[in-house]
Structures are given as C-alpha cells and as structure tokens.
C-alpha positions in Angstrom: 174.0 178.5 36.0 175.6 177.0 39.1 179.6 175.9 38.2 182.4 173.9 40.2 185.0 176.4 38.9 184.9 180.1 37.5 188.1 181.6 35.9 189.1 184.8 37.2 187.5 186.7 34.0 184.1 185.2 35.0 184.9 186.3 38.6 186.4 189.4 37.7 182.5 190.0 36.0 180.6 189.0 38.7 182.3 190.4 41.6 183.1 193.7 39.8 186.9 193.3 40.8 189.8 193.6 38.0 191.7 190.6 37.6 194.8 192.6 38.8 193.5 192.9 42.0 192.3 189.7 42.8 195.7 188.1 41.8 197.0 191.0 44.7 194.6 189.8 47.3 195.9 186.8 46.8 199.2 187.2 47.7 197.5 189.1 50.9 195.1 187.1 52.3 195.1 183.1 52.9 191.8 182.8 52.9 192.3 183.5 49.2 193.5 181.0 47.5 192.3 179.8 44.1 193.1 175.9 43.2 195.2 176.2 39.6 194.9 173.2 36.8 197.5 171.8 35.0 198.0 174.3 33.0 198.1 177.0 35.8 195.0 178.7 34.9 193.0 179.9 38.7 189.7 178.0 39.1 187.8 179.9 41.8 185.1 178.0 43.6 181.8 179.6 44.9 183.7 180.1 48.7 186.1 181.7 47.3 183.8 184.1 45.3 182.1 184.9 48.6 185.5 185.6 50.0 186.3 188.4 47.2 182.8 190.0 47.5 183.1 190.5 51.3 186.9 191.8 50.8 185.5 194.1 48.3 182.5 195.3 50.9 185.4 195.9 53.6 188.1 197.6 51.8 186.3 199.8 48.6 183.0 200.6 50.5 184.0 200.4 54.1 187.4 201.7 53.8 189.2 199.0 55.6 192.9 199.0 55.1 194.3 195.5 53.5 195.7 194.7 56.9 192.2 195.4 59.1 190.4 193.8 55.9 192.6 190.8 57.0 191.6 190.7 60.6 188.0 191.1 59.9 188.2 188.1 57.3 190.2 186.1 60.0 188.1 186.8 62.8 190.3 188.6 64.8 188.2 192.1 64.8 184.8 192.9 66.5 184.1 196.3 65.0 180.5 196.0 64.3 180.4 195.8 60.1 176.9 197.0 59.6 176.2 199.8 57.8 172.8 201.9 59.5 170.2 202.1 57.3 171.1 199.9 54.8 170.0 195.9 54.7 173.1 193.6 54.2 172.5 190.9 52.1 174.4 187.6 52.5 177.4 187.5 50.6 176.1 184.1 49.0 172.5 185.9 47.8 174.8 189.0 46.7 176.9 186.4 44.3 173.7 184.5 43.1 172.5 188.0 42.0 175.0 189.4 40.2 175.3 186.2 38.2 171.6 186.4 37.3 172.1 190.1 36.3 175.5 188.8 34.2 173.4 185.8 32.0 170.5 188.6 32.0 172.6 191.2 30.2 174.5 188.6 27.9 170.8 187.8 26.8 169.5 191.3 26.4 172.6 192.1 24.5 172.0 188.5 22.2 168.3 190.3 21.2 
C-alpha cells in the first residue's frame, strides 16, 4: 500500500483535489514542489501529500485566501486553526485513510 512516489492522478484520488489545481498550487506555494522523472511526469511523495491535504483544509473548508493559506503553511500566521467541536486528525492519519477507503472501493467495485 505504502509507495515512494504517487502520480498526480493517484493524488488527485486521494486527496480529493483536481489535477488542475494541484499543478496551480504549485506555482503558489514552495512548499509544493513535486520531483518530475525523465520524462517530466510529477512524482509526489508522502510530504508532499500531507502538504496538499492541509492546503485543502485551509483554503476549501477554512476559507483561507491562497496568500493567508501561504503564511499558515510557512509559519508565519498564529491564528488558532482549530475548528470547535470537531477532532482534527493528523494530516498523515487523514492520508493513510483515504488511501484505505481508495483500495477498499477499487475492491468492492472488483466483486
């Protein structure tokens, strides 16, 4: 289950984000930045995963602008981010779990 490298399809699946976006967020934040193979294809590692699910907590359910998304990500912001009432989940058990639920629904649909 666990890989060095996901394409952006695979992360596009798990972290719910259209590949359109991701390549944007790239160009927006340098925490961001997939390595490419030779042939130019994005490999995305597990950091960066976490990085795209905790830009997607800020800026679709928190409503952070893409600049005050950036200065959360970069540390320079100490709004509190919690949200009352609801248990955040590390970003690393929020990945693991939507991957599970991914291979879980590719098998369901296999049966």
């Amino acid at each position: 289950m666990k890989k060095l490298y996901y394409s952006i399809g695979e992360v596009s699946e798990i972290t719910e984000v259209e590949p359109h976006i991701l390549r944007y967020w790239e160009t927006r934040f340098d925490s961001l930045k997939p390595a490419k193979n030779r042939s130019g294809k994005r490999m995305y590692t597990d950091d960066d995963i976490e990085t795209i699910i905790r830009l997607k907590t800020l800026i679709r359910e928190k409503k952070y602008s893409t600049a005050g998304a950036r200065q959360v990500i970069e540390g320079k912001h100490s709004r509190n981010n919690g949200i009352p009432g609801k248990v955040q989940l590390p970003v690393g058990v929020v990945k693991d779990l939507k991957e599970v639920k991914l291979f879980l629904e590719k098998l369901m649909s296999q049966l």
